[in-house]
C-alpha positions in Angstrom: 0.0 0.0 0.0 1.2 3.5 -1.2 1.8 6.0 1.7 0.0 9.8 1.3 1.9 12.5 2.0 1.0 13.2 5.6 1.9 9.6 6.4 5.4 9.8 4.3 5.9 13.2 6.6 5.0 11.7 9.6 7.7 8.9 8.9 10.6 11.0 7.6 9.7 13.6 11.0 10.3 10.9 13.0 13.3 9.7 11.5 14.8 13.1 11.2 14.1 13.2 14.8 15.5 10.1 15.8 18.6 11.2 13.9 19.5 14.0 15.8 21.7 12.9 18.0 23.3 11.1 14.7 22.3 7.3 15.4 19.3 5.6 14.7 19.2 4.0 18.5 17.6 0.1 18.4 14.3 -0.1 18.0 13.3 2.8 16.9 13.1 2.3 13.5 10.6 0.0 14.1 8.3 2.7 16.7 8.8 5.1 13.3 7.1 2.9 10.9 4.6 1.9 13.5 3.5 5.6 13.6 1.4 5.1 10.4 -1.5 2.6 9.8 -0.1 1.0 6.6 0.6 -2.0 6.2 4.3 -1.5 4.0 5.4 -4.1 1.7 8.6 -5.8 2.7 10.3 -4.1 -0.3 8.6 -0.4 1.4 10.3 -1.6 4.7 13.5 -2.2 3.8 13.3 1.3 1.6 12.4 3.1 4.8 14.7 1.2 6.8 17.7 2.2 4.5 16.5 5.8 4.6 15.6 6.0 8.1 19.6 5.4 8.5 21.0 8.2 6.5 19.5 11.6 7.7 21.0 13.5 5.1 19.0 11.8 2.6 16.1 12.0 4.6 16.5 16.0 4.8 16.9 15.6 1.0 13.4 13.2 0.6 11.4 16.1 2.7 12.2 18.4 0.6 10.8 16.6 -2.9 7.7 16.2 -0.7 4.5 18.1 -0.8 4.3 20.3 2.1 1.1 19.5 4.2 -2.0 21.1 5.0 -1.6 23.6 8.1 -4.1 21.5 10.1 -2.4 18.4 9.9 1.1 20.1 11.0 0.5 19.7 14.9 -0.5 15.9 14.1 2.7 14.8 12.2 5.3 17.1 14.7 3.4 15.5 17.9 4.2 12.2 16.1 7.9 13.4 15.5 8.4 14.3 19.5 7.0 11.2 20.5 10.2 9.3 19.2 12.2 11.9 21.0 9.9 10.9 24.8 11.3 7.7 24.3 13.8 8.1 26.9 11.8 10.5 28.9 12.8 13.6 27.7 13.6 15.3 24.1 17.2 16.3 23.7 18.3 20.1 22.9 19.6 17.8 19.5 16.0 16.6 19.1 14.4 20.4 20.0 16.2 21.6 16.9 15.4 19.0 14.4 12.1 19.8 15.4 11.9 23.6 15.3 13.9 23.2 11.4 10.4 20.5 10.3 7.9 23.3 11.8 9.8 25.9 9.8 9.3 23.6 7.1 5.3 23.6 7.8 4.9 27.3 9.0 5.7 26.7 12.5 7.0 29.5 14.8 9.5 28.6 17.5 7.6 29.8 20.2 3.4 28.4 18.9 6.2 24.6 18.8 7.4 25.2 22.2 4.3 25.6 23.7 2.9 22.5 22.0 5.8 20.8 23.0 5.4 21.2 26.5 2.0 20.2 26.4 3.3 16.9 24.3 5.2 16.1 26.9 3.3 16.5 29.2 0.0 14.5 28.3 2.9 11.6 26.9 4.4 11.2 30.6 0.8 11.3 32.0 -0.4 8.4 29.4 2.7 6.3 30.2 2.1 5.8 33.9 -1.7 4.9 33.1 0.2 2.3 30.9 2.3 1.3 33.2 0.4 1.0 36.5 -2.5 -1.3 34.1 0.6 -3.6 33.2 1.8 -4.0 36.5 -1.8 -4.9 37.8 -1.7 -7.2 35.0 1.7 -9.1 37.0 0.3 -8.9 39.8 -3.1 -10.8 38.4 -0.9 -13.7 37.0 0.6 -13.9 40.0 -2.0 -14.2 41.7 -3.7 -17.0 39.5 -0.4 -19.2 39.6 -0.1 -22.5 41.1 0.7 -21.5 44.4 -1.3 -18.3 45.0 -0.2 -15.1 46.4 3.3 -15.4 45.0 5.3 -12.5 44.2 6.1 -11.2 40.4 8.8 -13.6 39.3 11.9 -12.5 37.2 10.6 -12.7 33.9 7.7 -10.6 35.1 9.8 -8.1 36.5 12.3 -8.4 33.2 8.8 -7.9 31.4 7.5 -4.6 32.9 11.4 -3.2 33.2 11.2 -3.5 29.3 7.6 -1.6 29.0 9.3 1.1 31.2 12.2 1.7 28.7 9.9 2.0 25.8 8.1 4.3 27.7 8.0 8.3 27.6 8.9 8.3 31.2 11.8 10.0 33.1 14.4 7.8 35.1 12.8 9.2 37.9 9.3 8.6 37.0 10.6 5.2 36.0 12.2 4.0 39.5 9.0 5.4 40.9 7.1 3.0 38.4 8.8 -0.5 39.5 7.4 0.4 43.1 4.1 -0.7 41.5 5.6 -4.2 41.0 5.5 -4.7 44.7 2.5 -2.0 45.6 -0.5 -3.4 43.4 -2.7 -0.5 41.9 -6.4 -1.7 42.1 -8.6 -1.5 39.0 -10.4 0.9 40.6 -8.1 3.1 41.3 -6.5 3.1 38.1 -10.1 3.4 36.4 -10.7 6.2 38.3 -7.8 8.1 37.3 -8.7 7.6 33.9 -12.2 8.6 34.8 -10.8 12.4 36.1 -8.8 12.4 32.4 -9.9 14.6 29.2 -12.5 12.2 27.4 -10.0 12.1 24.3 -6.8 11.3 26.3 -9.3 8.6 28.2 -9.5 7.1 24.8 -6.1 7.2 24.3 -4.8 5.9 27.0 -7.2 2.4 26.8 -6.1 2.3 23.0 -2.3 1.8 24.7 -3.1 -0.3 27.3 -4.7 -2.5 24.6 -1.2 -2.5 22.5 1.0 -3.3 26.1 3.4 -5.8 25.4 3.1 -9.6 25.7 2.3 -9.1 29.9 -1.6 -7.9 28.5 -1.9 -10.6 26.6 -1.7 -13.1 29.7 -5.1 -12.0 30.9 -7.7 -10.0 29.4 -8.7 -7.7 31.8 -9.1 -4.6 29.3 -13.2 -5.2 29.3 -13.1 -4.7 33.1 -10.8 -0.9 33.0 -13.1 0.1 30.4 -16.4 -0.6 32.9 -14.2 1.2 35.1 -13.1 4.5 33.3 -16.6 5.1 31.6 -19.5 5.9 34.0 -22.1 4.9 31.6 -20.5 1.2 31.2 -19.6 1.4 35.2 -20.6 -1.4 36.6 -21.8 0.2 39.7 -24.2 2.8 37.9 -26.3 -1.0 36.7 -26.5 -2.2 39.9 -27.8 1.2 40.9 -30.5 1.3 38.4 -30.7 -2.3 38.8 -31.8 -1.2 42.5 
């Protein structure tokens, strides 16, 4: 499947991104691609792949491409940081690859600094939803082991370690995180938090719980946070009008 425009931008914003510091770092070539619905081709991959390696011929691609609507800018820059939250925090390296791409689109340094903040800020808040539903996830399995009761095993521990790293999460919010491994959040706490968040990052944070790694796919509790989070699927408002 072809890419349009917005989604080619969207890749080659991320990669320049990426790039900034001079190294694509491992992994992250495949968080870029995974930034756009299509499904590529294997010939597409390895095109983008190759590309995603070289950012001088990536500066050289964006500017054969179309430049995109003003509306969509926001959408493919937010997309472009998010590569940079990987390890928390953007770089000053990453800042300035990202102030050149809203040049690019019309962007003023200061309208891309505020929008940055705010990026950053609603990325860090999604990731510990993320992670607090992943550890309760452990914990669960745990629980429904042979021997009940048991604490989170290695692997476990391994498991939710590597969530935290591909997580938009400082070092500090990240040791803070692992507590959870030994300090099980309760569904209900966790749906209420999501309950007190924006309707549209609400959304957004079940869609990532949904994609969590491997650990989510042990038990499905995901039907059970969304009765939580949304007060007209709670399952105490039925038993009230049930009453």
């Amino acid at each position: 499947m072809a890419l349009t425009d917005e989604q080619a931008w969207t890749l080659t914003s991320a990669g320049l991104v990426a790039l900034a510091d001079g190294v694509l770092k491992g992994g992250e070539a495949s968080r870029i691609l995974a930034l756009v619905d299509a499904q590529l081709a294997a010939e597409q991959q390895d095109l983008w792949i190759d590309r995603l390696a070289d950012a001088g011929a990536l500066w050289e691609y964006a500017r054969g491409l179309p430049r995109p609507p003003a509306e969509r800018a926001p959408q493919i820059l937010r997309a472009a940081w998010s590569i940079a939250l990987v390890d928390g925090e953007g770089s000053s390296e990453e800042v300035e690859v990202l102030v050149r791409l809203g040049e690019l689109f019309g962007v003023g340094r200061e309208q891309l600094a505020t929008w940055r903040k705010a990026w950053t800020m609603e990325a860090g808040e999604l990731a510990q939803y993320v992670a607090a539903f992943a550890a309760l996830l452990l914990h669960r399995r745990a629980d429904a082991a042979r021997e009940p009761m048991q604490p989170i095993d290695d692997q476990g521990r391994a498991d939710f370690q590597g969530l935290l790293a591909r997580l938009p999460l400082s070092e500090a919010r990240r040791t803070r995180a692992m507590r959870l491994l030994d300090q099980e959040p309760t569904i209900d706490e966790l749906g209420g938090a999501l309950l007190l968040a924006e309707p549209a990052r609400r959304g957004q944070a079940l869609e990532e719980i949904v994609m969590t790694p491997r650990t989510a796919s042990k038990l499905a509790y995901g039907p059970d946070l969304r009765l939580s989070a949304d007060p007209d699927l709670s399952p105490h408002r039925h038993r009230r009008e049930a009453a």
